[in-house]
Structures are given as structure tokens and as C-alpha cells.
RODO-2510 file (C-alpha; in nm, 4 decimals, decimal comma):
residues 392
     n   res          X          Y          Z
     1     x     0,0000     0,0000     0,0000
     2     x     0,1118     0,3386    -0,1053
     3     x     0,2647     0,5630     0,2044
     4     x     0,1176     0,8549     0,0736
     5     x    -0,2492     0,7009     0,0616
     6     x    -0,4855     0,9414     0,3205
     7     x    -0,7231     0,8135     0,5352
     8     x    -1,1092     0,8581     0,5260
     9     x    -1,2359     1,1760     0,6935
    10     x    -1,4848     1,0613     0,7799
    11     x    -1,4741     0,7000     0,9405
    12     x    -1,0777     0,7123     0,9292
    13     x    -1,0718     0,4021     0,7507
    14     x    -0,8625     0,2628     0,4610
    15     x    -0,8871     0,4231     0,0793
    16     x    -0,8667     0,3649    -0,2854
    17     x    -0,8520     0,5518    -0,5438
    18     x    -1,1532     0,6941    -0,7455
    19     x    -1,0240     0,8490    -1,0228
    20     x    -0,9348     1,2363    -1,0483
    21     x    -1,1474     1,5440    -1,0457
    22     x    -1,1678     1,8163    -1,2889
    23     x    -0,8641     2,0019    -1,1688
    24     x    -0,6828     1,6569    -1,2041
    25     x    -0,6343     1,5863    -0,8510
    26     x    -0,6503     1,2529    -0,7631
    27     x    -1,0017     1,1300    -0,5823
    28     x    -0,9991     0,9288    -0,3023
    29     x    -1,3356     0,7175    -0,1634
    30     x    -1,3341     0,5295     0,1079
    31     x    -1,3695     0,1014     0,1264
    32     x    -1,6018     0,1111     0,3866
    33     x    -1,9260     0,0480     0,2119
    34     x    -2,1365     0,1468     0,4782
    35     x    -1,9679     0,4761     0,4621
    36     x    -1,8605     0,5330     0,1383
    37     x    -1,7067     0,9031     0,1493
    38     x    -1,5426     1,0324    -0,0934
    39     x    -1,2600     1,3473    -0,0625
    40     x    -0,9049     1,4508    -0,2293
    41     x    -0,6193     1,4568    -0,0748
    42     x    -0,4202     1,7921    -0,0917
    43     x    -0,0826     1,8833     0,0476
    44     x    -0,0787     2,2356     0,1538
    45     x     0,2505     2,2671     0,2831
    46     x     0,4012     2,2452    -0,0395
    47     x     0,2280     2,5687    -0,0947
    48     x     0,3095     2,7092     0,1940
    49     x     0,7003     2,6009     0,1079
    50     x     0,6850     2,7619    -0,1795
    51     x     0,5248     3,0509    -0,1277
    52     x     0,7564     3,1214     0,1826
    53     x     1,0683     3,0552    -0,0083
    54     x     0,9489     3,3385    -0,2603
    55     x     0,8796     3,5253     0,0581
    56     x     1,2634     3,4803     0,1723
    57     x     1,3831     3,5783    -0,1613
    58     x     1,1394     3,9034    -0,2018
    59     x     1,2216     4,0630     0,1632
    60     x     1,5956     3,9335     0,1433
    61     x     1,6772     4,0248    -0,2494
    62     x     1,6096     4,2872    -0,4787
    63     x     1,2537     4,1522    -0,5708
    64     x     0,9802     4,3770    -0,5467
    65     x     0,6433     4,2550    -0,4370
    66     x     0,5040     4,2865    -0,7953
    67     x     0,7916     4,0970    -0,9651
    68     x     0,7504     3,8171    -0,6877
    69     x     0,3536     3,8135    -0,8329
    70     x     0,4283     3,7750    -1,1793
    71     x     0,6551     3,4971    -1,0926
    72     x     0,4417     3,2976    -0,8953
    73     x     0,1570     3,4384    -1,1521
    74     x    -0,1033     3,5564    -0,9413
    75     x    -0,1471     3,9398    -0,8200
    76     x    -0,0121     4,1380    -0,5792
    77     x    -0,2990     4,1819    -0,3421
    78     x    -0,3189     3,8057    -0,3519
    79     x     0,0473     3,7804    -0,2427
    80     x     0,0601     3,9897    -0,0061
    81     x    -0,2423     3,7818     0,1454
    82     x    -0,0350     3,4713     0,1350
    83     x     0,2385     3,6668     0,2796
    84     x     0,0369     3,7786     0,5623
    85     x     0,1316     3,4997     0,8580
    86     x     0,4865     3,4829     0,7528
    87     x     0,5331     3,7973     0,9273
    88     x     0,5163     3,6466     1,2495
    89     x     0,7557     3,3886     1,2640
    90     x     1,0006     3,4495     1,4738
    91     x     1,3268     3,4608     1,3902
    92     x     1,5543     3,2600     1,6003
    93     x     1,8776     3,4563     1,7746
    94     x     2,1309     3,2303     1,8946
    95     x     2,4677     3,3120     1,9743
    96     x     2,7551     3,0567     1,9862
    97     x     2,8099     3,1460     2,4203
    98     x     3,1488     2,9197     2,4520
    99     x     3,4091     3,0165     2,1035
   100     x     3,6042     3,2819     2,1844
   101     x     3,7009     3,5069     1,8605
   102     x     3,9994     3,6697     1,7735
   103     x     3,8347     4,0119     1,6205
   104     x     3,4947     4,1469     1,6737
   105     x     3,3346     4,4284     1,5213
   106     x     3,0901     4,5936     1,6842
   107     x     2,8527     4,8990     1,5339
   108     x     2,4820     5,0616     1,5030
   109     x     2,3032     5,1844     1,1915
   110     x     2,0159     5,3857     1,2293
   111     x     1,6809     5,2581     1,0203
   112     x     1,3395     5,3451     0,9972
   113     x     1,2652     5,0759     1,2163
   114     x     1,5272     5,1979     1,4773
   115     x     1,9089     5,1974     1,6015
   116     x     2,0143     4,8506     1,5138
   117     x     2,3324     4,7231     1,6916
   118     x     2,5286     4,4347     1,5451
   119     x     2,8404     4,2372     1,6407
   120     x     3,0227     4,0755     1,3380
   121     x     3,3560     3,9122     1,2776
   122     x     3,5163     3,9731     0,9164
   123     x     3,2969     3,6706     0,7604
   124     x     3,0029     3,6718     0,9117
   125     x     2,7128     3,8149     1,1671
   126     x     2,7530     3,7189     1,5415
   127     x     2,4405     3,9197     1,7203
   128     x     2,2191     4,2073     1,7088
   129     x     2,0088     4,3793     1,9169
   130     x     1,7253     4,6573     1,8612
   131     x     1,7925     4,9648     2,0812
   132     x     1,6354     5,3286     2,0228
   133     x     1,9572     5,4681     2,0828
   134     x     2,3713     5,4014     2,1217
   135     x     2,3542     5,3535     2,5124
   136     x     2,5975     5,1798     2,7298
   137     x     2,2528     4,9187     2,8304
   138     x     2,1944     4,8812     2,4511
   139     x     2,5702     4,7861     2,3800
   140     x     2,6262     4,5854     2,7348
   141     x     2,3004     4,3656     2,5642
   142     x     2,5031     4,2848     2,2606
   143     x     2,7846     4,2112     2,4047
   144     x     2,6870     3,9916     2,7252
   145     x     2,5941     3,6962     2,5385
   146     x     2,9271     3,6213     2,3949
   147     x     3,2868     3,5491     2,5057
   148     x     3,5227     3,8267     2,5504
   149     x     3,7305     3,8093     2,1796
   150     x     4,1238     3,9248     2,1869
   151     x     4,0543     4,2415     2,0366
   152     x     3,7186     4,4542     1,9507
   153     x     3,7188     4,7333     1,6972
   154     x     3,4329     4,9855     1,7117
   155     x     3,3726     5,3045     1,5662
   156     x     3,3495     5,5372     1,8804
   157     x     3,0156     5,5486     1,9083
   158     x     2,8312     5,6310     2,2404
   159     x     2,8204     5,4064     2,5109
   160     x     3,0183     5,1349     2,3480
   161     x     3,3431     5,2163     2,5494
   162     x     3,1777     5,2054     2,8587
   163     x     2,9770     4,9088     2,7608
   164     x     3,3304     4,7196     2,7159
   165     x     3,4973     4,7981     3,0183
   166     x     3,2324     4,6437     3,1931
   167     x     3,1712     4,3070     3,0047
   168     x     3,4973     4,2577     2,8577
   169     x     3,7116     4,4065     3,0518
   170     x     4,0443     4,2068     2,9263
   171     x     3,9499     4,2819     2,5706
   172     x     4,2140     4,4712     2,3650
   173     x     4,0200     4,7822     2,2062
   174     x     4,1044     4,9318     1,8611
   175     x     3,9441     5,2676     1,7566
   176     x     3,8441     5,2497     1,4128
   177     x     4,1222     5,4919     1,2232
   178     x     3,8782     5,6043     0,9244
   179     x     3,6463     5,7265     1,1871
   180     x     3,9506     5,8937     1,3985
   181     x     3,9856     6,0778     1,0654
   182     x     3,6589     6,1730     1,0050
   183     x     3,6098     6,3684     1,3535
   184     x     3,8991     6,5383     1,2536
   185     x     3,7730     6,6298     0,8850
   186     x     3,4309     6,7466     1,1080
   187     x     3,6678     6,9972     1,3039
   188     x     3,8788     7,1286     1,0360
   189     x     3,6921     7,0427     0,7367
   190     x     3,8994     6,8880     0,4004
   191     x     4,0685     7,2072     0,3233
   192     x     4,1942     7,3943     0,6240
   193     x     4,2656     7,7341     0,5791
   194     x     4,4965     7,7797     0,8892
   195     x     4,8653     7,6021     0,8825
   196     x     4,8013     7,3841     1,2256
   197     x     4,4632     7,2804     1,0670
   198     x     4,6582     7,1482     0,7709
   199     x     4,8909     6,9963     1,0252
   200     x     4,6785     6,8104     1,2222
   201     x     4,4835     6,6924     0,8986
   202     x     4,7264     6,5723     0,7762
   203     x     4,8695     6,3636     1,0534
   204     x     4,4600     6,2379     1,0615
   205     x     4,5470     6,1352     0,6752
   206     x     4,8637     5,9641     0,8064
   207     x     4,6913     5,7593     0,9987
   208     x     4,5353     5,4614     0,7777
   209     x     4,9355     5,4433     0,6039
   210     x     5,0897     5,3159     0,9932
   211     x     5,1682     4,9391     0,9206
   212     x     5,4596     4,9053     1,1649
   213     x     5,5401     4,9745     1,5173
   214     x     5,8055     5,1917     1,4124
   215     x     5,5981     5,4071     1,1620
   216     x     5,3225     5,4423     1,4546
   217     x     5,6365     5,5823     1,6735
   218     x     5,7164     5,7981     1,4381
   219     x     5,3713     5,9133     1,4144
   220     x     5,3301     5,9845     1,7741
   221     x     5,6365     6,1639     1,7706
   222     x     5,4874     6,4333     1,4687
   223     x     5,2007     6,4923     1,7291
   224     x     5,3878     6,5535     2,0288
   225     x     5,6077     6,8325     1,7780
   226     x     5,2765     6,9318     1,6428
   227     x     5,1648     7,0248     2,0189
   228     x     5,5055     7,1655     2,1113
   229     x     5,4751     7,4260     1,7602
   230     x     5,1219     7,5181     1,8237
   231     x     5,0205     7,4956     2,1807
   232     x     5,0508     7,8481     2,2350
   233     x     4,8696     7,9232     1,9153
   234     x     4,6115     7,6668     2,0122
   235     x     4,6025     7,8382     2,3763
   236     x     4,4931     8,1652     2,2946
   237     x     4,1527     8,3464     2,3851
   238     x     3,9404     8,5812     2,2177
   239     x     3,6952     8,7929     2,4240
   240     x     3,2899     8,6563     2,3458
   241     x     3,0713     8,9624     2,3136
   242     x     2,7276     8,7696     2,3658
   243     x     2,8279     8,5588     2,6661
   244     x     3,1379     8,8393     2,8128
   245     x     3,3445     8,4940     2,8573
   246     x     3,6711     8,4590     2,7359
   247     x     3,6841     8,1616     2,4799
   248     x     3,9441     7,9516     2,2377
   249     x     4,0195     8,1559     1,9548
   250     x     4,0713     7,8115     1,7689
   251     x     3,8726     7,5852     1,9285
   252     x     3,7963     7,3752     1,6202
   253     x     4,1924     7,3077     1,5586
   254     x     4,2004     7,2358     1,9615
   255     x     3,8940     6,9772     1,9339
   256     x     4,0713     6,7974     1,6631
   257     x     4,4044     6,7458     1,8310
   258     x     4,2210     6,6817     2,1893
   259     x     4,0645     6,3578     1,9795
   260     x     4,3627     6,2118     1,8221
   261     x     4,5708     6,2685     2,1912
   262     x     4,2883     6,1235     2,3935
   263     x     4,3197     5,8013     2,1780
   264     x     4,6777     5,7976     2,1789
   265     x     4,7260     5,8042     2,5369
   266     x     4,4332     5,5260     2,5539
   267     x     4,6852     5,3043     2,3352
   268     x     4,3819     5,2787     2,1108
   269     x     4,5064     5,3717     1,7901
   270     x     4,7492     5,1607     1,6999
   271     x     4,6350     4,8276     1,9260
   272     x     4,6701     4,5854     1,6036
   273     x     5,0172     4,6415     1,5554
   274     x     5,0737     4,4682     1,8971
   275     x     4,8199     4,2218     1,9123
   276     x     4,7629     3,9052     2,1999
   277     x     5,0245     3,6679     2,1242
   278     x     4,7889     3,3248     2,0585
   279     x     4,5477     3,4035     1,8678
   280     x     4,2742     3,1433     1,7537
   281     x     4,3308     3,0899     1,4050
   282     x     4,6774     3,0690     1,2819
   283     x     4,7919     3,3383     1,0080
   284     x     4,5080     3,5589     1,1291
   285     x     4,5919     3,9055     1,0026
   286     x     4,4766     4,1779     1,2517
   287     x     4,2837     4,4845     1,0758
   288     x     4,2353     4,8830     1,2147
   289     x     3,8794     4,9878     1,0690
   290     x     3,4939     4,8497     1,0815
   291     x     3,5243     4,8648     0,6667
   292     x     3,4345     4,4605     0,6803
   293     x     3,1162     4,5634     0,9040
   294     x     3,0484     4,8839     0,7101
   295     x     3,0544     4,7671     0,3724
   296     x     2,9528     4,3914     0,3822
   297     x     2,6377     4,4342     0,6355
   298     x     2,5434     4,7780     0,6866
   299     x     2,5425     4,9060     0,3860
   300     x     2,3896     4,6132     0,2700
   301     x     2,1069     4,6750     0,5177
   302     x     2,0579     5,0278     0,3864
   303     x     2,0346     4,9075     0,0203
   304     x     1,7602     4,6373     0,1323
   305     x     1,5823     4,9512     0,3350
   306     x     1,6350     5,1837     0,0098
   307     x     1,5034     4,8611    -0,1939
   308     x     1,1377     4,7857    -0,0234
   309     x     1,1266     5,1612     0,1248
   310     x     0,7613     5,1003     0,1518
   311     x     0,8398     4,8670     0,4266
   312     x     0,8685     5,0095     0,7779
   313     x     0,7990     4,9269     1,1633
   314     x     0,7797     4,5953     1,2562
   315     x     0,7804     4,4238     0,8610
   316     x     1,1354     4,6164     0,8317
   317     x     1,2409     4,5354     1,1872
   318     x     1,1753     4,1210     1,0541
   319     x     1,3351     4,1817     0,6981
   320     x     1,6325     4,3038     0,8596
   321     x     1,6448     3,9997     1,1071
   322     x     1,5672     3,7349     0,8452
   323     x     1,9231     3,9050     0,6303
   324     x     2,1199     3,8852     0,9047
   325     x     2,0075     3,5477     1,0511
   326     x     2,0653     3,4317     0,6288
   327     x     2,4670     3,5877     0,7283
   328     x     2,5058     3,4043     1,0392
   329     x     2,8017     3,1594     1,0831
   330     x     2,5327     2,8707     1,0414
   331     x     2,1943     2,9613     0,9841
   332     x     1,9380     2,7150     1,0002
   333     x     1,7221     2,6429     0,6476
   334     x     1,4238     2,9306     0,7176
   335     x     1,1460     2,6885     0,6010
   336     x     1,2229     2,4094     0,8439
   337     x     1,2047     2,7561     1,1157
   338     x     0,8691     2,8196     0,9573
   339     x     0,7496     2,4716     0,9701
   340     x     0,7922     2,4478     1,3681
   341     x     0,5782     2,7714     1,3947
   342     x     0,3081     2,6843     1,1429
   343     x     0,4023     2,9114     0,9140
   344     x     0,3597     3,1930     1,1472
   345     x    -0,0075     3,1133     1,2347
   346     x     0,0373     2,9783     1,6203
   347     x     0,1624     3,3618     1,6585
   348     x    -0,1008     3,5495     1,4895
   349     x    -0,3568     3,3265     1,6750
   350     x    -0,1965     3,4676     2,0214
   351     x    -0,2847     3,8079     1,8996
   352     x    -0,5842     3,9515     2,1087
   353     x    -0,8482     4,1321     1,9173
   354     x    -0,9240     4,4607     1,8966
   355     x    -1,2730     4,5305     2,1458
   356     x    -1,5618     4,6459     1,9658
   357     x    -1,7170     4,8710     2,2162
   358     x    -1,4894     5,1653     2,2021
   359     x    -1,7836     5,3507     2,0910
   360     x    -1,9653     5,2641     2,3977
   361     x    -2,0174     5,5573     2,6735
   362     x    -1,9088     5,4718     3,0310
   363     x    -2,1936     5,5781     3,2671
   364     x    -2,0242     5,4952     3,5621
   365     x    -1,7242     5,6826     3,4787
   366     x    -1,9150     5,9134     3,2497
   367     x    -1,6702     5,8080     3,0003
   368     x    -1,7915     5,9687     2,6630
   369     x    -1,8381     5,8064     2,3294
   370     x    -1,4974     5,7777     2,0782
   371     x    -1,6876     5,9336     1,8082
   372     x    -2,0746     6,0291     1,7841
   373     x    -2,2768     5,8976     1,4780
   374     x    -2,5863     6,1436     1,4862
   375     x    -2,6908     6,4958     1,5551
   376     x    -2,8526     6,5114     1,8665
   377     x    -3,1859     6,6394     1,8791
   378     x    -3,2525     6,7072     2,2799
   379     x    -3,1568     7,0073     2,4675
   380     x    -2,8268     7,0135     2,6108
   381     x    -2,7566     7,3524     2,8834
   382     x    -2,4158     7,4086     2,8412
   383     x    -2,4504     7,5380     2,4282
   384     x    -2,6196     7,8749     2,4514
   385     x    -2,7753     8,0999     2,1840
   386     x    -2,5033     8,2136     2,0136
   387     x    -2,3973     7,7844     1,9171
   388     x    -2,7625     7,7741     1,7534
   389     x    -2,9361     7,5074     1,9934
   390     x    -3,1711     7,7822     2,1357
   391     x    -3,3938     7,9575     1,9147
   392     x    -3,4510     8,3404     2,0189
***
């Protein structure tokens, strides 16, 4: 007997086949004479497999909604009804809690759906976490569920130093030199008009040509002469008329050598060039910039946001998750995830229902009505003559 042979619906008994119907599916009526029923047997998760894997490859590609229609040939409206309990599967967010890595990246990207933070080695996604904005809580979150690595790179951004000292406090940290040079390029702009803001530009420019320990010396040593030729230049106060305070005549020159000497003394500039001795994998070659993280996933992200910029809220918040759970180390096939939530319908049963009495007037509370859905025609004292309820 066939494997794939269905039971009766009816009785549950055994079946045969009955020939097909006019769609060509094949009939099945049961043996039981007494009984006798007669029914097809379909398969709907086939459907639903395919249908979800053109789901995965609209949200995750370059597909629009329309295209993704024409393929499956149907319309839009009727695909975006198919579509409709995909949306809340949840994707799974697992995080490897044991392997300790040699180099982590860690950065946020701002989206419509909100400041996403992710952690990322050079190949592939680690974590991410949704956060409103760059706080130390938002970062600590990231970070807590995996192993201190040798060395983290990060970009500056708010809260993530703080955020390290506290969960990995052993952790090597490398500021991201591109972004060193862009707060400098903020302060001084690309074409300084002053000669100490072409100075210190230029020693910002220098920075992404160090390769050795001796070139990073030498480096150091041009900013401690750049301080000795212009301290008293950068020292000098100008009289504010508005405020009557006296203030840095050059304050944007002063802001840009401040940054690059507070990460100097911090030994953050220049941390790859003496990396941990045993690192993980052998050969490993130790890099100064978030350009793997900033050019392989976020921008990637903002392309897929630029892409389906119809999408927003919670549909971008689970785009974005189902791209970066597709980038993980190993991510698990995302129609055997569907399958174990029912294609997203155990969720969207859990969803409550709107009331249907918001309309309602509380007497009790004298509550009054959302909206009103008639003129009233009584008297009501507190509208006088001038409103139009009382005729002179």
C-alpha cells in the first residue's frame, strides 16, 4: 500500500482511489461500504514552502512585491495575502556562548525601524540587538551573550566604550582609524585654511598608512612636535561679546588634536600592531577599521531599506532579522524555522483582538463616546444661543 495514501475523513478508515477530479487531482473514496465518502487529498505545505521561499527571496533580495507576483503568476494583493502569517515567525537569535574570537566588530546603523546594533567578525554576523539609541545598556546587551574576543574594533560610538569595560574588561580595544579621521575632517573640514589645521589633517590622513610599530612611533612623535609648535597658538583666547566669557580663539583646531591625543594616550590607535600573542586561528591578520562591518552588512542593510522603502515598523524590523540570521556563521534552512511555527499562524492566533465597544459611553465613569454617529436632537444647557441650539 502506497505511504502517501490518506485516510477517510470521515470514518478514518482505509482508501482507494476513485479516479481524479476536474482540476486533475486525484479522488480518493473510502472502502467502507457502509460509509462510502469520498474526498481529495491535498498537500498544503508544499504551498506554503513555496510561497515562503518566494517570501525569503522578495524581503531578502532585490525583488519587489510585484515581480515576486508575476513569478508565482497571481497578483499582488493576492500575495501579499499569502504573505500575511509569515510575518510572524520568529526569527531565532542564537549566539555561539562558549568560542572565543579573535576580532569582533561591533557597530549601530540607524533605520526606519530603529538603532540597530550588530556584532560581526570579518565573515560573518555574530548578534544584534534593537535599541532606540547608542547607550551603554543597549551595547552591554550585545555584548553579554558572547565570550570576551582578543581584540574589539568599534567606531566610537556612544556608550560602546563604557559598555566594554564592563563586560569585557580584558578585551584589547582598537578605535576604528577612518572614523579617527573623520572627527577630525568634522573639526577642520577637508581644506583647512589655517597652517596647524593642515597639520593636524594631515597627521589624521597619516593615519590609515601606519603598518609598523616603528611608523606608529614615528607618528606619535609628529604629534607631540605638532603640540610643542602650536600649543601656544592653540592656547589663545578671544573675548565673546554675547556671553562676556573669554573663549578659544581656535577651538575647532584644539577639538581635533584633543581627539587624536585622547586616543593615543588610551593606546587605542594603533592596538593591532601589537596584538595578543595566541590568537585562535593561525595566520590571522589583525585589521584597524569596521570597513568589513560597514561595507559587507550595513550598507547592505541600507540598500535592502532603500530597496522595499515602503516597508517600515515591525515588517522592516523582521526583513532586517531574516538578512542577518541568512549571514550568520550557520543559519538554520528558514522553512524548516517556519514549519515548527506553522508558518507563522500559532503567533497570529496569540494576537488579542481589537474590542468592539470603544464607541460605547461609560456611565459609571461618564466616560464619553470615541466618536458620535448622529446629531442630537434634545436640549443640552451648556450650548447657549449664540452655538444655535436655542432659538430666540
Amino acid at each position: 500500500m502506497s505511504k502517501n495514501r490518506p485516510h477517510c475523513p470521515v470514518c478514518h478508515g482505509p482508501t482507494k482511489r476513485n479516479e481524479t477530479t476536474s482540476k486533475g487531482t486525484v479522488r480518493w473514496r473510502c472502502k467502507n461500504k457502509q460509509c462510502g465518502a469520498s474526498a481529495s487529498h491535498s498537500r498544503p505545505d508544499k504551498r506554503l514552502s513555496s510561497d515562503f521561499a518566494v517570501f525569503i527571496d522578495c524581503i531578502c533580495g532585490k525583488q519587489s512585491m510585484q515581480e515576486a507576483a508575476d513569478t508565482k503568476g497571481i497578483n499582488k494583493r493576492s500575495l501579499e495575502r499569502r504573505f500575511r502569517t509569515f510575518w510572524f515567525i520568529d526569527i531565532p537569535h542564537e549566539c555561539d556562548n562558549f568560542r572565543i574570537y579573535d576580532q569582533v566588530f561591533i557597530d549601530g546603523t540607524y533605520t526606519g525601524a530603529g538603532c540597530l546594533l550588530i556584532a560581526a567578525t570579518r565573515n560573518y554576523v555574530l548578534n544584534w540587538v534593537w535599541a532606540r539609541y547608542e547607550t551603554t545598556a543597549a551595547y552591554q546587551q550585545l555584548l553579554e551573550p558572547l565570550q570576551p574576543p582578543l581584540m574589539v574594533v568599534l567606531d566610537g560610538g556612544r556608550g560602546a566604550y563604557s559598555a566594554i569595560k564592563r563586560t569585557w574588561p580584558t578585551t584589547h580595544i582598537q578605535r576604528c582609524l577612518v572614523h579617527a579621521q573623520r572627527v577630525v575632517r568634522r573639526y577642520v573640514t577637508s581644506q583647512p585654511r589655517t597652517d596647524a589645521g593642515k597639520a593636524i589633517y594631515k597627521l589624521a590622513l597619516d593615519l590609515t598608512r601606519v603598518r609598523t610599530i616603528g611608523q606608529a612611533a614615528q607618528w606619535t612623535a609628529h604629534l607631540q612636535q605638532f603640540n610643542t609648535v602650536y600649543r601656544s597658538w592653540m592656547d589663545e583666547k578671544t573675548l565673546n561679546i554675547t556671553t562676556g566669557k573669554r573663549e578659544y580663539t581656535h577651538l575647532s583646531v584644539r577639538k581635533a588634536y584633543n581627539s587624536l591625543t585622547h586616543l593615543s594616550r588610551q593606546q587605542w590607535l594603533f592596538a593591532f600592531l601589537q596584538p595578543p600573542d595566541t590568537p585562535t586561528t593561525s595566520g590571522f591578520e589583525w585589521v584597524s577599521t569596521t570597513n568589513h562591518l560597514e561595507g559587507a552588512i550595513n550598507s547592505q542593510l541600507k540598500l535592502l531599506t532603500r530597496l522595499h522603502r515602503g516597508r517600515a515598523g515591525e515588517r522592516q524590523r523582521r526583513m532586517l532579522e531574516w538578512w542577518l540570521h541568512l549571514h550568520t556563521e550557520q543559519p538554520r534552512p528558514p522553512t524548516e524555522i517556519a514549519k515548527e511555527q506553522n508558518w507563522g499562524r500559532d503567533a497570529l492566533a496569540k494576537v488579542n483582538t481589537t474590542p468592539r465597544n470603544e464607541n460605547q459611553a461609560d456611565q459609571q465613569t461618564g466616560r464619553p463616546a470615541l466618536y458620535d454617529n448622529a446629531i442630537p436632537t434634545e436640549y443640552s444647557h451648556n450650548l447657549g444661543v449664540q452655538k444655535g441650539w436655542i432659538g430666540t
